[in-house]
VOGU-3710 file (C-alpha; in Angstrom, 3 decimals, decimal comma):
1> xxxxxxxxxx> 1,448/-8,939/-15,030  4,550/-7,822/-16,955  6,501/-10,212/-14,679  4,558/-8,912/-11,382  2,816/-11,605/-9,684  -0,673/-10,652/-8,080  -2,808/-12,212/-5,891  -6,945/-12,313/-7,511  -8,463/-10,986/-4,320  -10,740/-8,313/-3,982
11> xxxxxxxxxx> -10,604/-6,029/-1,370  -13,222/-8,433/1,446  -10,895/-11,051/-0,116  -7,490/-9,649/0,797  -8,448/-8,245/4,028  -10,082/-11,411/5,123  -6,855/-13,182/3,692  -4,725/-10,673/5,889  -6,635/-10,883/8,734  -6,409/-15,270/8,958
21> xxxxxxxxxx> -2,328/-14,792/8,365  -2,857/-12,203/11,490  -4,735/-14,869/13,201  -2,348/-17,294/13,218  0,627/-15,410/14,144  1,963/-15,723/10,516  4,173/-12,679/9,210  2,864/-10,972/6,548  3,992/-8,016/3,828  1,348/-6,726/1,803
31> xxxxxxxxxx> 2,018/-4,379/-1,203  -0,731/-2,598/-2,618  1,096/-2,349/-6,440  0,222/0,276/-9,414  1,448/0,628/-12,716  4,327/2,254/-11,815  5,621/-0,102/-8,998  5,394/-2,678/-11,791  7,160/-0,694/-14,686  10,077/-0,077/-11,902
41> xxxxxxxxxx> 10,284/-3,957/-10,936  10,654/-4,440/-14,467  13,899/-2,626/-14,187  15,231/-2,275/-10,799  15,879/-6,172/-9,574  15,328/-5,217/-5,810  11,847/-4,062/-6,269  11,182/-7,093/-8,519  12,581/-8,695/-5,686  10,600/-7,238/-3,464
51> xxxxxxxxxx> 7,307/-8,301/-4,909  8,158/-11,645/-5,367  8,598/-12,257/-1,641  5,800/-10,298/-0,604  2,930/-12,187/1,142  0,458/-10,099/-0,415  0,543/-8,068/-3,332  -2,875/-6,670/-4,804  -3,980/-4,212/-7,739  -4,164/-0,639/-6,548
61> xxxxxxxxxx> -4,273/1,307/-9,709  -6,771/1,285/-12,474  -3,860/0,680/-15,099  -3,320/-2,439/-13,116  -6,943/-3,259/-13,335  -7,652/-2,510/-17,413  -4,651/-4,278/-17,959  -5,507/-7,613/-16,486  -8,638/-7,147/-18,268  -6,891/-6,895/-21,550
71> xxxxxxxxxx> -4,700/-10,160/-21,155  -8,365/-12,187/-19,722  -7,116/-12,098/-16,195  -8,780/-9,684/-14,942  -8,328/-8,113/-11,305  -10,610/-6,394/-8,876  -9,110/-3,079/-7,386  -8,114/-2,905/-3,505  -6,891/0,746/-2,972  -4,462/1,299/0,161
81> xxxxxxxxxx> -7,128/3,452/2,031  -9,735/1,183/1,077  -7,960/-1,442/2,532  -7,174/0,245/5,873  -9,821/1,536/6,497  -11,862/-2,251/6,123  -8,865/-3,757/8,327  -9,042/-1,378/11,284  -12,490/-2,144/12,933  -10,969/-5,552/12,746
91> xxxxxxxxxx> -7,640/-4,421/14,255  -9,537/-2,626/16,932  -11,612/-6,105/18,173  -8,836/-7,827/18,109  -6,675/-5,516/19,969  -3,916/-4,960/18,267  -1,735/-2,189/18,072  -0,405/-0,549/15,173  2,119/2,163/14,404  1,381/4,648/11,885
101> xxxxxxxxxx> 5,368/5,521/10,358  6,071/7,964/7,651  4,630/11,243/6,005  4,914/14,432/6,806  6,054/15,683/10,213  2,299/15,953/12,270  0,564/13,754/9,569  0,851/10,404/10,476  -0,246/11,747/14,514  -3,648/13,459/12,574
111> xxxxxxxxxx> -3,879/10,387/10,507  -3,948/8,359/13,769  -6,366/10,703/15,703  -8,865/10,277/13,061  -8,396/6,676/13,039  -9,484/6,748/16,387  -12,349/8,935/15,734  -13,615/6,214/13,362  -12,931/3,659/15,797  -11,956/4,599/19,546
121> xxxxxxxxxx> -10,866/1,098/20,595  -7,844/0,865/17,956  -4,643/0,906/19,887  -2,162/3,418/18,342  1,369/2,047/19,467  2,888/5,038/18,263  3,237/7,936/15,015  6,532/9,012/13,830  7,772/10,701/10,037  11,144/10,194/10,186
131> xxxxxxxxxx> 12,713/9,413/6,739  13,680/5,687/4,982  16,754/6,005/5,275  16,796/6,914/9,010  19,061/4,224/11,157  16,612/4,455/14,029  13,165/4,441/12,308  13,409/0,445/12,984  14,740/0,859/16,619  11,580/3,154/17,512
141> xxxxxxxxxx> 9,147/0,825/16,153  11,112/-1,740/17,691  10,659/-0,038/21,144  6,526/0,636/20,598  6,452/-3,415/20,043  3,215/-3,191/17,844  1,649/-5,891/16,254  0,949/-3,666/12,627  3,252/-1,426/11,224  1,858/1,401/8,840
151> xxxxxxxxxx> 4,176/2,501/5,913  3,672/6,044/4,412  7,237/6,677/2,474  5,510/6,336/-1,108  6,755/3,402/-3,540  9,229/2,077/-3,528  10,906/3,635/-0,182  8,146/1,984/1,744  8,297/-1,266/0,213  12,218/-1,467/0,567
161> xxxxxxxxxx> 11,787/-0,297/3,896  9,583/-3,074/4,978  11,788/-5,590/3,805  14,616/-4,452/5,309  13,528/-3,968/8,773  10,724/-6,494/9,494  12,999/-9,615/10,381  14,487/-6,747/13,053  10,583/-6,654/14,147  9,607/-9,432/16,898
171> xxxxxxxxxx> 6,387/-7,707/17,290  5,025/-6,693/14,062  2,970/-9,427/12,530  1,511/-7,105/9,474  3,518/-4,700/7,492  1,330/-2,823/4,370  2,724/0,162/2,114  0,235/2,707/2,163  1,379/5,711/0,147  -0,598/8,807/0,756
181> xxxxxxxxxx> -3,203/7,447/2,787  -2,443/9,053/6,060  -2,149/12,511/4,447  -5,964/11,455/2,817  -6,506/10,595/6,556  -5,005/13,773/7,755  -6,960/15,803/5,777  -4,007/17,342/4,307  -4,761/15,795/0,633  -8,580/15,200/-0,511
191> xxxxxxxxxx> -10,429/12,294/-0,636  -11,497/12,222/-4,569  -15,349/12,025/-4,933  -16,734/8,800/-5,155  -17,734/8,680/-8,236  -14,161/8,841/-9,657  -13,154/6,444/-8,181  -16,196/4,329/-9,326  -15,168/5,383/-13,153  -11,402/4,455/-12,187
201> xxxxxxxxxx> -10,312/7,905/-12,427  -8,845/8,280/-9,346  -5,332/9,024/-11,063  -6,898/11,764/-12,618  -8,023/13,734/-9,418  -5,082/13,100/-7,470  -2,981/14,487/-10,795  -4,938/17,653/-10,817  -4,413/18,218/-7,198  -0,644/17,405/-7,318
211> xxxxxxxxxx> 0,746/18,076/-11,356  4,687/17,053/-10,255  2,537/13,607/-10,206  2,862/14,037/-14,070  6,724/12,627/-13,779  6,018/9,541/-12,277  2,854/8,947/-14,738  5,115/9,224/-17,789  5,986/5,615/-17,544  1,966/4,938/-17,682
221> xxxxxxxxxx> 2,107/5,027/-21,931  4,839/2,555/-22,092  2,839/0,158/-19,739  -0,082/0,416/-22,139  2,121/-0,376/-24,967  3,543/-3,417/-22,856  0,371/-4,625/-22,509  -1,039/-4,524/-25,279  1,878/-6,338/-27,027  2,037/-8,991/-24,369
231> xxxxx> -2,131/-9,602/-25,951  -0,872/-9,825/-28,873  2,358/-10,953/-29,383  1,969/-12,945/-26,060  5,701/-11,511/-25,137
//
């Protein structure tokens, strides 16, 4: 979609595809893309880049979703928290570990303790904020050795972050941007009601919440315009 490839999975299809690369010991970087990741690939050649080496990239974002829909390709949404939260059970029987990196300072340990609260035999390797640009954020998830690394710098720190560490990894076999879904965990941002997210207005409710959100959503007009003349101009 506007140059971003995406794999048609919905979200029992990309965890079960995850969980098979996990399986077989295959590395694997999943981004969970929007509108706005794929407006900035369109213009920023590293996060283009990015999502063309990724192993996984599915639609989180109901732009990404109406979109498809409009050029007859259409896309089933997999949120990030939707996602983690159908991977961990399956994390937990298979006993792997995973470190929860990014957020706030104290988030990412709340988003873990509720994790574990939801399922006690999940192995928490370790929690740490930290920031992107950090020189030891790789060397302390390095030392935990987990098998899952948890990426909460928003997009497209997280993203750029992954790729530039995980060949320093042995241990970590899965790598997924998650955005704000450890301060959803935490408690510190609320879960929208169901029924928004049903309608796909998600964006909506987390806008309301958070109104700076308004800067990165300005590109969301332009990708509407994109779309619509890639319908019907097929450029």
């Amino acid at each position: 979609m506007l140059g971003v490839g995406f794999d048609r999975l919905d979200l029992a299809g990309a965890a079960a595809r995850i969980l098979e690369r996990l399986d077989r010991g295959e590395r694997t970087f999943v981004i969970t893309a929007n509108p706005e990741f794929v407006m900035l690939a369109r213009h920023d050649p590293e996060v283009a880049l990015l999502a063309r080496e990724a192993d996984v990239v599915v639609a989180d974002g109901t732009g990404v979703v109406v979109g498809s829909r409009i050029l007859g390709d259409a896309l089933t949404r997999v949120p990030g928290r939707f996602l983690v939260d159908h991977l961990v059970p399956h994390l937990a029987s298979r006993g792997a570990s995973v470190f929860l990196l990014g957020a706030a300072t104290g988030v990412a340990q709340r988003a873990a303790d509720a994790l574990r609260r939801r399922e006690p035999g999940l192995r928490i390797a370790g929690c740490y904020a930290g920031l992107p640009d950090e020189a030891d954020t790789g060397a302390r998830v390095s030392a935990a050795a987990p098998d899952v690394v948890l990426v909460a710098y928003g997009m497209p720190k997280q993203e750029r972050w992954i790729a530039r560490n995980l060949s320093s990894l042995p241990s970590v076999k899965l790598a997924i941007g998650v955005g704000g879904v450890f301060d959803q965990l935490a408690g510190v941002q609320r879960v929208p009601p169901a029924f928004l997210h049903r309608v796909g207005l998600e964006w909506l409710w987390r806008l309301l919440l958070d109104p700076s959100r308004w800067r990165r959503q300005r590109v969301l007009p332009l990708f509407a315009v994109l779309v619509f003349r890639k319908r019907v101009l097929g450029r």
